[in-house]
Structures are given as C-alpha cells and as structure tokens.
C-alpha positions in Angstrom: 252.0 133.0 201.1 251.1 132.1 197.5 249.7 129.1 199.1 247.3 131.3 201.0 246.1 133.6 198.4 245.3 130.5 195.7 243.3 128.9 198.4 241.6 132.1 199.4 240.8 132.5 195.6 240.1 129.0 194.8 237.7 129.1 198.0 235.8 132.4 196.7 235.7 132.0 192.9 232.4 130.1 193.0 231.1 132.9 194.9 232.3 135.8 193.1 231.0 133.9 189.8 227.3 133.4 191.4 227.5 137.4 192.4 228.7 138.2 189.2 224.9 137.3 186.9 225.7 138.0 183.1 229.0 140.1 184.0 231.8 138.3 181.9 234.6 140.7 182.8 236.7 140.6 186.1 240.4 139.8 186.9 242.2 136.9 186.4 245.2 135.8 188.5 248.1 133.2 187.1 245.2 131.6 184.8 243.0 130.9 187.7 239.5 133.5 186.1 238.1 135.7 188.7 235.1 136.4 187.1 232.5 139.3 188.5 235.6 140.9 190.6 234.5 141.5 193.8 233.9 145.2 194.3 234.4 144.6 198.2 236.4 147.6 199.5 235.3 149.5 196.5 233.6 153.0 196.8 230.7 151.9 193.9 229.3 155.9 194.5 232.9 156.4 192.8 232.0 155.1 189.7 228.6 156.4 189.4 230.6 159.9 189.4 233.1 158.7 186.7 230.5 157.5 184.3 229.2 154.2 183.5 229.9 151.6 180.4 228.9 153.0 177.2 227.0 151.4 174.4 229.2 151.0 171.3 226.1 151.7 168.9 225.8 155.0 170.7 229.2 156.6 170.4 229.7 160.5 169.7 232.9 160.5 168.9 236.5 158.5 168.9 239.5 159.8 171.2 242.9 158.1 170.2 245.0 157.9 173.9 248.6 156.5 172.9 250.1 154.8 176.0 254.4 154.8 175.7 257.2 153.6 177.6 258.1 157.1 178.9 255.6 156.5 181.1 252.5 158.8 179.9 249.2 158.9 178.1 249.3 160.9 174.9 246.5 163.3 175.5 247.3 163.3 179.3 244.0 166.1 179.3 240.9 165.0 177.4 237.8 167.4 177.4 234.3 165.9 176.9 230.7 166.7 177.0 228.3 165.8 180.2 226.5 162.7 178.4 228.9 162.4 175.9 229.9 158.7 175.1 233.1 158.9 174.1 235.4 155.6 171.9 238.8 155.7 173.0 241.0 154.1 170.8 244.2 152.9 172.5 247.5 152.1 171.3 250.2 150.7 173.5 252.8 152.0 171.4 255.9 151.0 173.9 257.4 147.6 173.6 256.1 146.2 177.2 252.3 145.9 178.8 250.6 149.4 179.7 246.8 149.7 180.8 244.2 152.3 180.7 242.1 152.6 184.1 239.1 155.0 184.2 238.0 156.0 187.8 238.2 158.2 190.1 241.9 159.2 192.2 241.2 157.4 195.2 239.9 154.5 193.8 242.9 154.5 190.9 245.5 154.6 193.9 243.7 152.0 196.2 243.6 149.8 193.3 247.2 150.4 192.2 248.0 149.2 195.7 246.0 145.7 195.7 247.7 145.5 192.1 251.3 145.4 194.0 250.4 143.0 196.5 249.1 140.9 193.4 251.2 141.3 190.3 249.7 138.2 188.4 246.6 140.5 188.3 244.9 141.1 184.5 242.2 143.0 184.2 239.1 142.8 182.2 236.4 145.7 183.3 234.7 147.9 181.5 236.3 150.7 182.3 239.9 149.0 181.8 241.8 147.9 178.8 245.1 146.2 179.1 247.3 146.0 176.2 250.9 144.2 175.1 253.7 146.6 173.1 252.0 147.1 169.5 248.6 146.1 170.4 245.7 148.3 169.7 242.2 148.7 171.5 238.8 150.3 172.5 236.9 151.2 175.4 233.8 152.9 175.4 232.8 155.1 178.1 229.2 157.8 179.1 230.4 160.5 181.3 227.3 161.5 182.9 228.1 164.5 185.4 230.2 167.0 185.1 233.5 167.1 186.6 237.2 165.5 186.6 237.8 162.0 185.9 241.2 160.4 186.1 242.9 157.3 183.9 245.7 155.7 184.7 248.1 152.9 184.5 247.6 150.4 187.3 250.4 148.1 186.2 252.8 148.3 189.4 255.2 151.1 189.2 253.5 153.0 186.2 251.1 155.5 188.0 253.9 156.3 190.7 256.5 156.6 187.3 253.5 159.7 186.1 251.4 157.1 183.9 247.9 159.4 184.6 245.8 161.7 182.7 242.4 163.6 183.3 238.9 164.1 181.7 237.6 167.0 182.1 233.6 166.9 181.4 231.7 170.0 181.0 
C-alpha cells in the first residue's frame, strides 16, 4: 500500500508543483515536498467564508492561542471584527506536535480524515501552523464576513480527543 501512494505521489508532484505558480506552501509526506497541495475534493467557497491569508504589515491586533497536551486551545472562543486581521501567536506548550487549522467544520473533519489515512502528513498552508512541544509561532489571518469560523488540530486523534475552538466575527 505504501508502494502505491509514493508512486501516486511521485507520479503527481510535478503536476501539483506546475498548478501551484508562486505558492511555496503545501504538505509534505515522509520528505517527499508536495508543494501547491492539491485542493481537489476541497470546497474552495469554504475558505472564501473563513477568510483569506493576511498581510503581516497590516495586522490589527495579536491573539496568543496556547495549544496543550490536555487536548485544547487556550482561548477555545476568540471574538473578532468583520475585516479584522488578526496575528495569532501560538505556543505548543505540551511536550509532543499539536497544529492549528483555520477553516470551516466540514472542511476541518474531511481533512482530519485524509490526515488518518496519511499520518506522514505535515502541513504548510496559510491557514495552518504545525508546531513541536516548546515551539512558538504565527499565523496571520483577514476574516472578511461575518460569522463562525472553527480551528482545530488535524493531527490524528486530536480533534476527536476535543482539540477545536471557534471565531466568532462580528
């Protein structure tokens, strides 16, 4: 089966690099670089309703999210402004690896699936950061509608262990 999926990938890398432009983020698998990770399967009108990338030079304020080994985010409930571009400033403050996913619910779940068929998984989006015990972070994200927005951890067995939170943007 391993067999299989390294061919599979090994046989679509050069495409997903060509697709991907000036993207440099994506997944990487057992040090074979994904670049540009195909959004195949993906709702992409999901992540116009969770925001978009933000620009670091444009940031209105800082939120620190503290990700532990009990399984939570530390504020689990963040409240924002529509159009506010917000700096979070993770800590993984457990001992082993803990992520932060923005998106929405479905998408969060679907993706938590695909990461438990393929545990060598990393991540490297713009709306992830993935982080070793101790290790600190940022992510900078615009929410640009008004509505819920979830985060979790994606890292098999942490969302179904209670590893979410919300932002709320009014």
């Amino acid at each position: 089966m391993k067999k299989y999926v390294l061919a599979l990938v090994l046989s679509v890398a050069p495409l997903l690099t060509l697709a991907a432009g000036e993207h440099s983020g994506g997944h990487t698998m057992d040090g074979n670089d994904m670049p540009g990770h195909s959004m195949e399967g993906h709702d992409m009108s999901s992540m116009s309703r969770v925001g978009k990338p933000g620009d670091p030079g444009k940031v209105d304020r800082t939120v620190e999210v503290v990700m532990n080994d009990s399984m939570r985010f530390e504020p689990a409930l963040i409240e924002v402004q529509k159009g506010e571009t917000i700096r979070f400033f993770v800590k993984n403050a457990g001992k082993i690896p803990h992520e932060m996913v923005i998106g929405s619910i479905d998408d969060l779940k679907a993706h938590a699936e695909e990461m438990r068929n393929m545990s060598d998984m990393k991540h490297a989006e713009p709306n992830m950061i993935t982080l070793n015990g101790g290790q600190r972070g940022g992510l900078v994200w615009t929410f640009d509608q008004a509505g819920t927005v979830d985060f979790a951890c994606l890292i098999p067995g942490h969302m179904e262990a209670g590893m979410m939170g919300k932002v709320n943007v009014n």
